[in-house]
BADO-591602 format. One line per field, with one value per residue (C-alpha): x, y, z; residue number from 1; residue in one letter. Coordinates in Angstrom, 2 decimals, padded with zeros to 5 digits. Layout:
N
x = (X ...);
y = (Y ...);
z = (Z ...);
num = (NUM ...);
residu = (A ...);
! end
This chain:
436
x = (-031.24 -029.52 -028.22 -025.92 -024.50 -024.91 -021.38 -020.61 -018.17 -018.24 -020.26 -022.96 -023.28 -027.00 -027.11 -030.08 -032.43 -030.67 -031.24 -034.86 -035.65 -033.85 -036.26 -039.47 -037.96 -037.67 -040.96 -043.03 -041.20 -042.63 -039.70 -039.52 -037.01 -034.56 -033.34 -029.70 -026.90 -023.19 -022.05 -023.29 -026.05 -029.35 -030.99 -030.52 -032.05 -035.16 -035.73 -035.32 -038.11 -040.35 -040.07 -039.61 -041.93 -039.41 -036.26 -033.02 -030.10 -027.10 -023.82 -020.46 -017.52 -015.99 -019.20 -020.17 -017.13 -017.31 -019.14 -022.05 -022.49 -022.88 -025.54 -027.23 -027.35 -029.05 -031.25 -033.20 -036.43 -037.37 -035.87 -033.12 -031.39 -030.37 -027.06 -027.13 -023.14 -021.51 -019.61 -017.29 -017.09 -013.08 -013.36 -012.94 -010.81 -013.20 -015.59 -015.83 -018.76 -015.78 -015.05 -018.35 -019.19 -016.20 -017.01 -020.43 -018.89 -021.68 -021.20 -021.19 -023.28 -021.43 -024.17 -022.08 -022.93 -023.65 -025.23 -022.19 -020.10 -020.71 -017.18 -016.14 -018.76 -017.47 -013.96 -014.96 -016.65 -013.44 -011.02 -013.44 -013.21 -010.12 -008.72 -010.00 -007.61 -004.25 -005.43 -005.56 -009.63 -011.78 -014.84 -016.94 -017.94 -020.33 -022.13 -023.50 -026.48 -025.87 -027.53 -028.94 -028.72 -030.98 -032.70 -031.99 -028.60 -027.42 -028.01 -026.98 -023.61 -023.22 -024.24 -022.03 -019.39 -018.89 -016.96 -018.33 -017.92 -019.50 -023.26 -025.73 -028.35 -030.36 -030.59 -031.78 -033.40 -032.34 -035.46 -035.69 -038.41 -035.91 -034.01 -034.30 -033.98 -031.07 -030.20 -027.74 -026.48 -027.69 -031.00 -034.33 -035.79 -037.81 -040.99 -040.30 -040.35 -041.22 -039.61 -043.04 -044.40 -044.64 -041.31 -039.76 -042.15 -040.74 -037.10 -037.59 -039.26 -035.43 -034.31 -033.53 -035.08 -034.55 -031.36 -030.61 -032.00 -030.29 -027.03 -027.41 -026.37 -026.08 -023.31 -022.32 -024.20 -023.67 -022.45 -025.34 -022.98 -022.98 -027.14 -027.44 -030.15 -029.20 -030.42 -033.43 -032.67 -035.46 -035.68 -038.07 -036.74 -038.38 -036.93 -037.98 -039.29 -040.04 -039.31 -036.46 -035.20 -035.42 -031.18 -031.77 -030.48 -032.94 -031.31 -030.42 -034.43 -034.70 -031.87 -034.07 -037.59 -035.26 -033.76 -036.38 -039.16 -039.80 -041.72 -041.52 -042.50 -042.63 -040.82 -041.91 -045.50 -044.95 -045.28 -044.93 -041.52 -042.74 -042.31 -038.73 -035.71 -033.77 -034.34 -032.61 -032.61 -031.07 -030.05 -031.80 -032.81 -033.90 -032.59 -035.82 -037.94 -036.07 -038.83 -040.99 -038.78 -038.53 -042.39 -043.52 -042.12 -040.84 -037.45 -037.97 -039.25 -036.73 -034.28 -036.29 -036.19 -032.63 -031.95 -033.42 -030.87 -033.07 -030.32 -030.65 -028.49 -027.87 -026.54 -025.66 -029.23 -029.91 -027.05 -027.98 -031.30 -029.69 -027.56 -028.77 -029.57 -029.24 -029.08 -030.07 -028.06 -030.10 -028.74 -032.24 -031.53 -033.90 -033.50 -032.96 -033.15 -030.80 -029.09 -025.60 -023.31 -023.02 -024.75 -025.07 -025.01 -025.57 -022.79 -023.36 -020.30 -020.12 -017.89 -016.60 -017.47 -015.61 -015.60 -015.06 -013.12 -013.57 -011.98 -013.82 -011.87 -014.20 -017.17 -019.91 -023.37 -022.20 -018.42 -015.99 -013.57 -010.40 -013.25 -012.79 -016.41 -016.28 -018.73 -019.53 -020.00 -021.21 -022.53 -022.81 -023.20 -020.42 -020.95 -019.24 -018.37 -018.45 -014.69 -015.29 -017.41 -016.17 -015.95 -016.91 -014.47 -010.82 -010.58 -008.76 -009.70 -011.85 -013.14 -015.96 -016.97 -013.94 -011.62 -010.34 -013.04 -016.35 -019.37 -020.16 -021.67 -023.98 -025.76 -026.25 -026.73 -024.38 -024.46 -021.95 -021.51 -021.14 -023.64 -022.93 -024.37 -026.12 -023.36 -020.89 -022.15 -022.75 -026.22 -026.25 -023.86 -026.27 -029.51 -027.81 -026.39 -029.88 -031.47 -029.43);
y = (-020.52 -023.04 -026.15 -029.62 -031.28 -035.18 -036.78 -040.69 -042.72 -043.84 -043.88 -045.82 -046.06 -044.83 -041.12 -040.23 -042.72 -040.72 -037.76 -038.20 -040.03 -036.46 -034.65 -036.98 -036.43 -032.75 -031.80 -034.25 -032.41 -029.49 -027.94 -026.11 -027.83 -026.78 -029.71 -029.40 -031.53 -030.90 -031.84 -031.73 -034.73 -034.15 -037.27 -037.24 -034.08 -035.26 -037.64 -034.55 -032.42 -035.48 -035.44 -031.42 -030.25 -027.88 -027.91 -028.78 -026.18 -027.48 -026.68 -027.49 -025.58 -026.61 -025.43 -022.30 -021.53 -019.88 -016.93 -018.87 -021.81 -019.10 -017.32 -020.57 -021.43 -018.13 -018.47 -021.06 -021.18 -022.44 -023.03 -025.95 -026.84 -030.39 -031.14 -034.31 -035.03 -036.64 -039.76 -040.13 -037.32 -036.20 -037.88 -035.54 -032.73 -030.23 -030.05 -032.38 -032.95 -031.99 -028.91 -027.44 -028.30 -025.78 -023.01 -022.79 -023.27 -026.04 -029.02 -032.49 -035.27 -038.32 -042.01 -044.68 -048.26 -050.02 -053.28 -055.17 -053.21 -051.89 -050.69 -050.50 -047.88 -045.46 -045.73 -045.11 -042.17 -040.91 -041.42 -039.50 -036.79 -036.26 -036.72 -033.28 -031.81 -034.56 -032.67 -029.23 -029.10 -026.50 -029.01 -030.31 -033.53 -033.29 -037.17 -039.78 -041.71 -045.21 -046.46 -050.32 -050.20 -052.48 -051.21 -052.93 -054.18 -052.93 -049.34 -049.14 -050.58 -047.74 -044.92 -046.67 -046.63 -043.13 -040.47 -037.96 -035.24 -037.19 -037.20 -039.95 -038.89 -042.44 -045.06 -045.95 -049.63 -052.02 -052.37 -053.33 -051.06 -048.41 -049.24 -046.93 -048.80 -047.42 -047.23 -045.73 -042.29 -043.63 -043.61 -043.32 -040.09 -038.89 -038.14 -042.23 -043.88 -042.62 -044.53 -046.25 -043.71 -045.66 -047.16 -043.91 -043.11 -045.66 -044.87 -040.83 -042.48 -043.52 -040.51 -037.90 -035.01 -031.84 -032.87 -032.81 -029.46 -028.13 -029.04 -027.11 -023.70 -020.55 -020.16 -016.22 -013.75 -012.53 -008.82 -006.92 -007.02 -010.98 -010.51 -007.98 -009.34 -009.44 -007.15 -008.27 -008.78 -008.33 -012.24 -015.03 -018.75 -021.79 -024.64 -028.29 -029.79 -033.36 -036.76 -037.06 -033.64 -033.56 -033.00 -028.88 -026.93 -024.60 -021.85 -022.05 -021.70 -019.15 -017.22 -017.59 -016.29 -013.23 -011.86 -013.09 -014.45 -018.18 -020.93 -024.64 -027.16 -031.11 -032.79 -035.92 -034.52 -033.32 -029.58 -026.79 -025.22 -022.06 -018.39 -017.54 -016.15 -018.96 -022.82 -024.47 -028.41 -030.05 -032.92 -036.13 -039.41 -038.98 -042.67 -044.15 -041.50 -042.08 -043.48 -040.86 -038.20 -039.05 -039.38 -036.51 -033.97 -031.30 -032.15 -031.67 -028.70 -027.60 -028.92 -026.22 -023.16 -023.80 -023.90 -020.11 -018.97 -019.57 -020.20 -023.54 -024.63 -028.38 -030.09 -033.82 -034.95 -032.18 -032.61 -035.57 -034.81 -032.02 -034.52 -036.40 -039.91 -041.42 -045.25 -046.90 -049.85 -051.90 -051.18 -049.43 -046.58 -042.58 -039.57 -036.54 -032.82 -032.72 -029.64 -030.98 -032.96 -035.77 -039.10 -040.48 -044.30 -045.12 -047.81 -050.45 -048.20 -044.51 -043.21 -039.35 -038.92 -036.06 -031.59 -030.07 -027.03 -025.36 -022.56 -021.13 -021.09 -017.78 -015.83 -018.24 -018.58 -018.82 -017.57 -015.18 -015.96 -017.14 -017.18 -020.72 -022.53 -024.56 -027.61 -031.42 -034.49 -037.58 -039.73 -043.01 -041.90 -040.95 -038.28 -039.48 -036.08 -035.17 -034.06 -031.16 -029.89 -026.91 -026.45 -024.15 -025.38 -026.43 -028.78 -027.50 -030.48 -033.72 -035.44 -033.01 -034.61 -036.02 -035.68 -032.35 -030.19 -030.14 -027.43 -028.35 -025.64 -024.97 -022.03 -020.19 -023.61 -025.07 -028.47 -029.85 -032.53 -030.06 -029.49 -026.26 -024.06 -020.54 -019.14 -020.07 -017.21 -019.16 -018.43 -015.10 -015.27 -016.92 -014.15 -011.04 -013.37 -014.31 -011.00 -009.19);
z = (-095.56 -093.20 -094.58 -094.75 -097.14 -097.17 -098.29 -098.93 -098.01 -101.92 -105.31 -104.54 -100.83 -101.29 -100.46 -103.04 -100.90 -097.89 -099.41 -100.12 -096.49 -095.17 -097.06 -096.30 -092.56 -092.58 -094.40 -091.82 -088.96 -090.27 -092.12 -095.66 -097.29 -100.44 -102.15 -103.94 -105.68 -105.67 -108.94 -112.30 -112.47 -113.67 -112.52 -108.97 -108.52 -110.53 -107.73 -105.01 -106.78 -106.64 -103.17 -102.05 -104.79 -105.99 -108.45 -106.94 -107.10 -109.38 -106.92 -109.11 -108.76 -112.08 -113.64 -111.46 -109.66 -106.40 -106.81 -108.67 -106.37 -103.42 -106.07 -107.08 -103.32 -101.91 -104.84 -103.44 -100.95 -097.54 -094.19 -094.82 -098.03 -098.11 -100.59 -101.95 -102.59 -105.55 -105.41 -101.95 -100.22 -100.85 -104.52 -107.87 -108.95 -109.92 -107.52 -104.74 -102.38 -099.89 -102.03 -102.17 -098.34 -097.63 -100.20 -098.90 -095.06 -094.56 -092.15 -093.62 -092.72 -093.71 -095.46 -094.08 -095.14 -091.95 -093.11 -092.30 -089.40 -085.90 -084.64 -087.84 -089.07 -086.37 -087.58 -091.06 -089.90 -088.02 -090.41 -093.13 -090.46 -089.48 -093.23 -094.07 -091.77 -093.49 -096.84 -095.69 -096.50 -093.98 -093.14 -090.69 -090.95 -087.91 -087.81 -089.89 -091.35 -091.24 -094.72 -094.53 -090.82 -088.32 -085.17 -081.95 -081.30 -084.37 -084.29 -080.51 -081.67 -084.24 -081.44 -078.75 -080.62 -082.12 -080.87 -078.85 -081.42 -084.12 -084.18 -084.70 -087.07 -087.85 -090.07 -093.10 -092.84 -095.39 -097.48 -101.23 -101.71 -101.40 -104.72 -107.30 -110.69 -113.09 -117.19 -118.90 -117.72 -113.83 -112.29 -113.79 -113.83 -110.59 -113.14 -114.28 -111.23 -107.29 -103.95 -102.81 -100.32 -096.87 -097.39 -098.17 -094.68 -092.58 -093.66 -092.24 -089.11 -088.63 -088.58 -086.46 -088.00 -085.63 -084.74 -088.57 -088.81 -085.53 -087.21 -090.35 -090.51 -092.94 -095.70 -095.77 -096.73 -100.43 -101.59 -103.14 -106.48 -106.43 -106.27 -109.05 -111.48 -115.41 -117.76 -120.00 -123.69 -126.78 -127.44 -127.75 -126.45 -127.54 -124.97 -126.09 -123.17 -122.65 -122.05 -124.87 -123.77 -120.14 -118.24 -117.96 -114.79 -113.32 -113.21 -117.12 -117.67 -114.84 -116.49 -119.91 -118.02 -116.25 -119.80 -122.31 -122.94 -123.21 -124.56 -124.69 -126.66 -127.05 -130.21 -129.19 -129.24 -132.42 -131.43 -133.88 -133.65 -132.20 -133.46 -131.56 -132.05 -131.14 -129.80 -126.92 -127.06 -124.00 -123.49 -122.36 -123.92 -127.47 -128.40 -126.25 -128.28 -131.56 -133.95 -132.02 -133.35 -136.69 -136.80 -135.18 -137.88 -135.33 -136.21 -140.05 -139.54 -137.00 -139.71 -142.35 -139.87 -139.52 -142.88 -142.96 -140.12 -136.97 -134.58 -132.79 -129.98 -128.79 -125.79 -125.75 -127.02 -128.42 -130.69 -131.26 -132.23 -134.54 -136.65 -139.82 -137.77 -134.94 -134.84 -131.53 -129.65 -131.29 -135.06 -135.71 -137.83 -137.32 -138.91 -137.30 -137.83 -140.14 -139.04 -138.60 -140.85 -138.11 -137.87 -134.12 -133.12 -129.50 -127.71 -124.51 -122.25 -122.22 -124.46 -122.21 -118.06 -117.51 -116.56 -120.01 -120.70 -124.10 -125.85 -128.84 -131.96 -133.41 -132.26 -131.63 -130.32 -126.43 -126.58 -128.07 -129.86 -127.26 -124.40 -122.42 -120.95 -118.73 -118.51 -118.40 -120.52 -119.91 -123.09 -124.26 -128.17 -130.29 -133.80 -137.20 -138.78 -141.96 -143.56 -144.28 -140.45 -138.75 -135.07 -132.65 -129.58 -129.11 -126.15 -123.37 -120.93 -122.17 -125.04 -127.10 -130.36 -132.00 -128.70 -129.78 -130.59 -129.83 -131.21 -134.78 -136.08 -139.44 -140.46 -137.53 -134.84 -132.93 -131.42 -128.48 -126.25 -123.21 -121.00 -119.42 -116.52 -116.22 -114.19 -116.93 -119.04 -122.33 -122.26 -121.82 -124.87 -126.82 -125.74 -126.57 -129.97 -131.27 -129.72 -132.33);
num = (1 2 3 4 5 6 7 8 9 10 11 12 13 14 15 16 17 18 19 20 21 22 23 24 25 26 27 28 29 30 31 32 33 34 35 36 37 38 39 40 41 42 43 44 45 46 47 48 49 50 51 52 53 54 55 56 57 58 59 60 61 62 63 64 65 66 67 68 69 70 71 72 73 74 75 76 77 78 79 80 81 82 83 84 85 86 87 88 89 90 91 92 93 94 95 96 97 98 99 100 101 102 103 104 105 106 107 108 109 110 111 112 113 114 115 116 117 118 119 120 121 122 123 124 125 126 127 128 129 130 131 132 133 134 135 136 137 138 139 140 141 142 143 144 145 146 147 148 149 150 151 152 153 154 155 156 157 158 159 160 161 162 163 164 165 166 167 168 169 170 171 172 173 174 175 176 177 178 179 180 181 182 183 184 185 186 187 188 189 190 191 192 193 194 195 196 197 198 199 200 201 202 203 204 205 206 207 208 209 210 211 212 213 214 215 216 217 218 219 220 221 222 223 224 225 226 227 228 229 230 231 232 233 234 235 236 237 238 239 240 241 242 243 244 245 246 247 248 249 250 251 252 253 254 255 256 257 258 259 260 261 262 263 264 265 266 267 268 269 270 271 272 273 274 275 276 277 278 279 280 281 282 283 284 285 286 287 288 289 290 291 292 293 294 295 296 297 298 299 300 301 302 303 304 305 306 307 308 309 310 311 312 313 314 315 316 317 318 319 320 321 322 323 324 325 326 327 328 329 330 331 332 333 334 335 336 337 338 339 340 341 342 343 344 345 346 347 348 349 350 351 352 353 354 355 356 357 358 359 360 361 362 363 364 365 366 367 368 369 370 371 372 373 374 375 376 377 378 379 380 381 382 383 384 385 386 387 388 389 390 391 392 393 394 395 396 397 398 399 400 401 402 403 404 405 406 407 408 409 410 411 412 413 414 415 416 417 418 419 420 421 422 423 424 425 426 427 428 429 430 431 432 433 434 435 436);
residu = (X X X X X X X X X X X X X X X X X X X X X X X X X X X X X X X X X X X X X X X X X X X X X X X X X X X X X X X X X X X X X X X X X X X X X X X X X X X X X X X X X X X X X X X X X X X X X X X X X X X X X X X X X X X X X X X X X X X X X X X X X X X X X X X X X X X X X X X X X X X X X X X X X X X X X X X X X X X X X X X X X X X X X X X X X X X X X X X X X X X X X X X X X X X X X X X X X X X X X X X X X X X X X X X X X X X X X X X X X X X X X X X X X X X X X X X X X X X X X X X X X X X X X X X X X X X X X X X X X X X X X X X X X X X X X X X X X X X X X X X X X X X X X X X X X X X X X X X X X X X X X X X X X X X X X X X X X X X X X X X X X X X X X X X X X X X X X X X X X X X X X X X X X X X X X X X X X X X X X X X X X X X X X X X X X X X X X X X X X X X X X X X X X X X X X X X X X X X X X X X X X X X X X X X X X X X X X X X X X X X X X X X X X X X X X X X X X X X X);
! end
């Protein structure tokens, strides 16, 4: 599968509404096209599976490494993957839109803002190409897409003045239709709210879609070891699934289908806890779903089943959902599962934005004791602990529950702040764990 990945100048520049035009482009040119996101957001790529009709990959180094973000790249289907960067294209430590563009040996194609610059967008776009070679990085950063860019005068300004190596793919029109309202934690979800179809139209009318796809190319080919399937386990998953727990990778539930079987359910719905062998909450937004929560009963019994040693795992909302209460911004005041000796209360400003690193202080449901997961956090909640809580996680790298540790752990469920990814090999941890 031939691709590009689509870098910014900065955080913010608008390369989601890029991202999706590219994608509106493509598909009415009469390509199949793979959505993806470098870095861990879950948000972004909500908005991409509106539009492709298919889940976006998840490509972070800090979370996959090499070896998976090749994997979760040649997992996915149709004739050009489009990779939707994360905040400027050289920024971040872990995994960098710049860092993934050279693992995978894709080109970049750089969202310049262009609403106020002529000249001055082609000598952005220069010095973001020739910087790669002043910090030693092996990319391409093959042409742009000028983002809030005018026809006319204004677009021939842009094309005039580029370098001849530096390609001119179109322009995104400025267009307030082509705002994508935010919240806490970023964007609204793609299942929320949808760009209004003929604006999102007229913005891939700007753009130059077969040039796009002539500049994509293939990332190399994988070993038939790095393909190898995993072996199935004797397990049955029950994922919640639903508004309040909605920030899962695909390839954690593709992972869960491969080795087990699985089953979801709604707790806002007020589903029955289904007949498993252990329960996956992810994370999401149950403190917009909090009085629905506490009314719908599935997290009382969840709370009971627990109690009994069914083995329930938690990520970010899901730990908060596992904890005795959660009170809202607001000062309004829900109870929870009831699992873990924690009660939640959401702030205005996040409280940890950072890659996580954890090493486990004992066996536990996704690591052995001394093994190190790596992972990400971003929350605006913080957990008041009980004294006397034990931990599943020492800290190697940033902020967990109570900035050292993070996994609080009772009977046999554990609840984090981490969100972590398939390729990390916690989740095969925890299916062979409850599968025993």
């Amino acid at each position: 599968m031939n691709g590009f990945v689509l870098g910014g100048v900065s955080s913010g520049v608008g390369k989601t509404v890029a991202t999706l035009a590219i994608v509106q482009a493509l598909e009415d040119a009469g390509y199949d096209v793979q959505p993806a996101k470098a870095g861990p957001d879950f948000i972004d790529p909500s908005h991409h599976e509106a539009i492709a009709g298919r889940p976006s990959r998840t490509l972070d180094l800090w979370l996959c490494g090499d070896d998976g973000v090749r994997r979760n790249y040649a997992r996915g289907e149709g004739d050009i993957c489009v990779v939707e960067g994360v905040m400027g294209l050289y920024d971040g430590d872990g995994s960098s839109t710049a860092m993934v563009a050279e693992a995978l040996d894709l080109p970049v194609v750089l969202v310049v803002d262009a609403k106020a610059g002529m000249e001055s967008v082609a000598a952005t776009a220069l010095g973001f190409q020739q910087f790669a070679a002043e910090i030693g990085r092996d990319i391409e950063v093959a042409g742009i897409v000028a983002q809030r860019a005018h026809g006319g005068r204004h677009e021939q300004g842009i094309r005039d003045a580029l370098p001849d190596d530096l390609e001119f793919f179109g322009r995104i029109p400025p267009n307030p239709d082509l705002e994508i309202p935010d919240r806490h934690l970023g964007l609204e979800m793609g299942q929320e709210v949808t760009l209004p179809t003929g604006a999102l139209r007229e913005a891939a009318e700007t753009l130059e879609a077969d040039r796009l796809a002539a500049v994509a190319r293939e990332p190399p080919a994988l070993s038939s070891a790095d393909s190898a399937p995993s072996e199935p386990v004797d397990a049955r998953i029950a994922v919640a699934s639903d508004a309040a727990f909605c920030f899962r990778y695909p390839a954690t539930i593709e992972r869960f289908r491969e080795r087990a079987d699985l089953v979801t359910f709604s707790p806002v719905a007020g589903d029955p806890v289904p007949d498993c062998d252990g329960v996956y909450l992810p994370g999401g937004y149950p403190e917009l779903h909090a009085a629905d929560l506490e009314a719908a009963g599935t997290l009382s019994e969840l709370g009971d089943r627990a109690s009994d040693g069914l083995p329930v795992l938690g990520e970010c909302g899901g730990l908060m959902a596992m904890s005795q209460s959660l009170t809202t911004a607001d000062g309004d005041r829900h109870e929870m599962a009831g699992i873990l000796p924690a009660d939640v209360t959401m702030h205005d400003r996040y409280q940890a934005l950072d890659h996580v690193e954890l090493e486990a202080l004992d066996d536990v449901l996704t690591a052995d004791t001394g093994g190190r997961i790596r992972g990400h956090e971003f929350h605006y909640s913080s957990a008041d602990v009980d004294g006397d809580a034990r931990f599943a996680f020492e800290t190697v790298r940033g902020d967990g529950i109570d900035g050292d540790h993070d996994g609080l752990l009772e009977y046999e469920s554990m609840g984090t702040y981490v969100h972590v990814h398939a390729e990390s090999g916690a989740f095969d941890r925890f299916l062979e764990t409850v599968s025993r």
